[in-house]
C-alpha positions in Angstrom: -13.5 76.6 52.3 -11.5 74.9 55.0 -14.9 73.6 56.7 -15.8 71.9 53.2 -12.1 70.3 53.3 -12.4 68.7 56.6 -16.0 68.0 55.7 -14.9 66.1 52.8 -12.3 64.5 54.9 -14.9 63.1 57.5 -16.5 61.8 54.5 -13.4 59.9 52.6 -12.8 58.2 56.1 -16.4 57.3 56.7 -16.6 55.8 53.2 -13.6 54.0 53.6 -14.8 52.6 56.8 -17.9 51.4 55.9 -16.0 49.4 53.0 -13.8 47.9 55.8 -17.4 47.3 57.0 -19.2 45.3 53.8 -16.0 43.5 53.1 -15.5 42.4 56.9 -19.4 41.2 56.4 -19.0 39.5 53.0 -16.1 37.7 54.4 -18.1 36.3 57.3 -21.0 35.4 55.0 -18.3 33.6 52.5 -17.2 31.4 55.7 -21.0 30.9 57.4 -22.1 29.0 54.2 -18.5 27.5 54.0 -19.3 26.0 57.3 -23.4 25.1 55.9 -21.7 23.3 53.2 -19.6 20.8 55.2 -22.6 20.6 57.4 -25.1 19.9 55.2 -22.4 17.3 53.0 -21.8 15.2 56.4 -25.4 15.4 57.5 -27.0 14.5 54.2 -24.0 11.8 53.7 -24.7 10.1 57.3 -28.6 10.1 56.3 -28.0 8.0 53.5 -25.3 5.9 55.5 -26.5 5.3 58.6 -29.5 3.0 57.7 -29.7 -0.1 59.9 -28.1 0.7 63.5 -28.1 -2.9 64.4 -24.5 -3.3 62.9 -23.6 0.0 65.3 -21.1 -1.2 68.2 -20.6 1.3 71.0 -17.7 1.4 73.6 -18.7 2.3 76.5 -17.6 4.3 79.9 -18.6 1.6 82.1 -18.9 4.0 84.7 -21.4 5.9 83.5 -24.5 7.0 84.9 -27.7 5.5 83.9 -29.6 8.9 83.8 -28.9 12.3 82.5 -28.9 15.1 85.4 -31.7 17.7 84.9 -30.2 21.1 83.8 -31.5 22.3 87.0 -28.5 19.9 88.6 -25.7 21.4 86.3 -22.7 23.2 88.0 -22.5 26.7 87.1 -19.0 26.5 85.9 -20.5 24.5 82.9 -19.3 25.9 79.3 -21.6 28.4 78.0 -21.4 26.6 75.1 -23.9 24.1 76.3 -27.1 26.9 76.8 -27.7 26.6 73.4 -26.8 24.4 70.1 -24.2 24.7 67.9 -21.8 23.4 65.4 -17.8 23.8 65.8 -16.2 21.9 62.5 -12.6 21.0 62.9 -10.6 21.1 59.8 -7.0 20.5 58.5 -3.9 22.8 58.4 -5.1 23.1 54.9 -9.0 23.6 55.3 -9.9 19.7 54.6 -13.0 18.9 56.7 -12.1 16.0 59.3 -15.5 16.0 61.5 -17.8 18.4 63.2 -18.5 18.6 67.4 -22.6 19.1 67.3 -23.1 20.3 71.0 -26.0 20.9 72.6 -27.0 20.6 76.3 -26.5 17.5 77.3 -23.0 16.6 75.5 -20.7 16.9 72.6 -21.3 14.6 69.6 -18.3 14.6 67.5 -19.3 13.1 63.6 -16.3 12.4 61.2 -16.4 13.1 57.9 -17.6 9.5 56.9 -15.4 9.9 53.3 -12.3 10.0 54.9 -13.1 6.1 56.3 -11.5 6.9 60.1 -10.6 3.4 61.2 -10.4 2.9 65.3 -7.5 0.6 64.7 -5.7 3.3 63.3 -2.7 5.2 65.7 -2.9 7.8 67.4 -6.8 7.3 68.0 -6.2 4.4 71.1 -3.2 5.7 72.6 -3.3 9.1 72.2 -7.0 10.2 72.2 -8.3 7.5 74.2 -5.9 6.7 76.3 -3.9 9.6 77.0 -7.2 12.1 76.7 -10.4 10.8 77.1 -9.2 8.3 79.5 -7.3 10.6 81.8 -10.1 13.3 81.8 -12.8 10.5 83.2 -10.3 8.8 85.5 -9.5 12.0 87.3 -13.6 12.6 87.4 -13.7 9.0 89.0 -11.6 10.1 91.6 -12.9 13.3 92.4 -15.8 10.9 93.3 -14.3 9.0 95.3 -13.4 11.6 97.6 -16.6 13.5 97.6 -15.6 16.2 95.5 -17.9 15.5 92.6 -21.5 13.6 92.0 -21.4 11.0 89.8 -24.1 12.0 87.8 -21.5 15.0 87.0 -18.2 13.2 86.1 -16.6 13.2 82.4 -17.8 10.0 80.3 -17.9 9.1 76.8 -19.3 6.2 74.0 -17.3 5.6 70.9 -19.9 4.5 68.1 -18.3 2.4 65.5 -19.4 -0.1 62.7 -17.1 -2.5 61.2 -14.4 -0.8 62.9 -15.4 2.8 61.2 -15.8 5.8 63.5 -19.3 6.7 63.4 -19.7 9.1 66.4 -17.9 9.7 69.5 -20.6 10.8 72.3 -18.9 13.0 75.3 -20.7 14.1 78.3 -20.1 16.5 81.3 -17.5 18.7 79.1 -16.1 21.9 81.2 -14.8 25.1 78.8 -11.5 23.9 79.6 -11.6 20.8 78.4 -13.6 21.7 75.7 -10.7 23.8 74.4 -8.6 20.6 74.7 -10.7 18.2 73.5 -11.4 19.9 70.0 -7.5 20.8 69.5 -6.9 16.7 70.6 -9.5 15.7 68.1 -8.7 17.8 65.3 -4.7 17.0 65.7 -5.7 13.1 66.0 -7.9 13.0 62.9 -5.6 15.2 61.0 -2.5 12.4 61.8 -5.4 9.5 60.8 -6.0 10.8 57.8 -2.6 11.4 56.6 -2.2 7.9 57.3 -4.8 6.6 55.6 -4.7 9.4 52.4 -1.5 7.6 51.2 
């Protein structure tokens, strides 16, 4: 009688873990095709939009490399993000989609939700991501090659794709795991402050 009672305790805590399990699962499954959905609503939405890219204008690094390096070329320390695709949206404090960051191996392409109209005129996207992020991150690549440290093939550059002054894509190469941790919290917090400005 006391085997059956621990049996039957083995049991009631193997049940109760494999619930634990299922919902764990469905919970995951409930925020993959969450994450399909913005996807698939800002893919489908830019295939209708895009149309003629003559209008496109794209800033550009001016010191930017004219070819891509092989993979073969890569440092080692490269993110391991980059060996493969994948898809990291970037959402408000209260789960609004602002954009997603498509990587893949040769850079990060960051899309914005093209509903919420993010303007390039509009603060902080010049002085704080810019200026203060994007432009400090290639400037200390630029001196690292000055000083031999770093090929230029290899140094941190980036194109911002507008049309009429609408943020179509913003195209970032050469991104470290380090900076890619900073670069999606500087994006996120610097569409999240454009589109409160804009939502009002």
């Amino acid at each position: 009688m006391p085997q059956d009672s621990e049996n039957l305790k083995v049991l009631v805590n193997l049940k109760k873990k494999t619930e634990k399990k299922i919902e764990n699962l469905n919970t995951e499954i409930k925020e993959a095709n969450k994450l399909l959905d913005t996807v698939n609503s800002i893919l489908i939405e830019k295939g209708f939009k895009r149309g003629d890219s003559k209008d496109l204008k794209i800033q550009k690094d001016e010191t930017k490399p004219e070819r891509q390096v092989p993979l073969t070329e890569e440092k080692q320390t490269k993110s391991r993000f980059l060996e493969s695709e994948s898809v990291i949206p970037l959402n408000t404090m209260e789960d609004i989609p602002l954009a997603i960051i498509y990587a893949n191996k040769e850079a990060l392409h960051v899309l914005p939700d093209e509903r919420k109209k993010f303007n390039v005129n509009t603060p902080p996207f010049y002085p704080f991501l810019v200026e203060r992020v994007l432009e400090k991150m290639r400037e200390k690549d630029e001196e690292l090659v000055r000083v031999g440290e770093l090929a230029i093939e290899k140094m941190f550059n980036y194109d911002i794709i507008s049309e009429n002054d609408l943020i179509r894509e913003i195209v970032i190469r050469n991104v470290n795991e380090d900076r890619l941790r900073e670069l999606k919290s500087s994006i996120r917090w610097t569409l999240e402050k454009m589109y409160e400005k804009t939502k009002g």
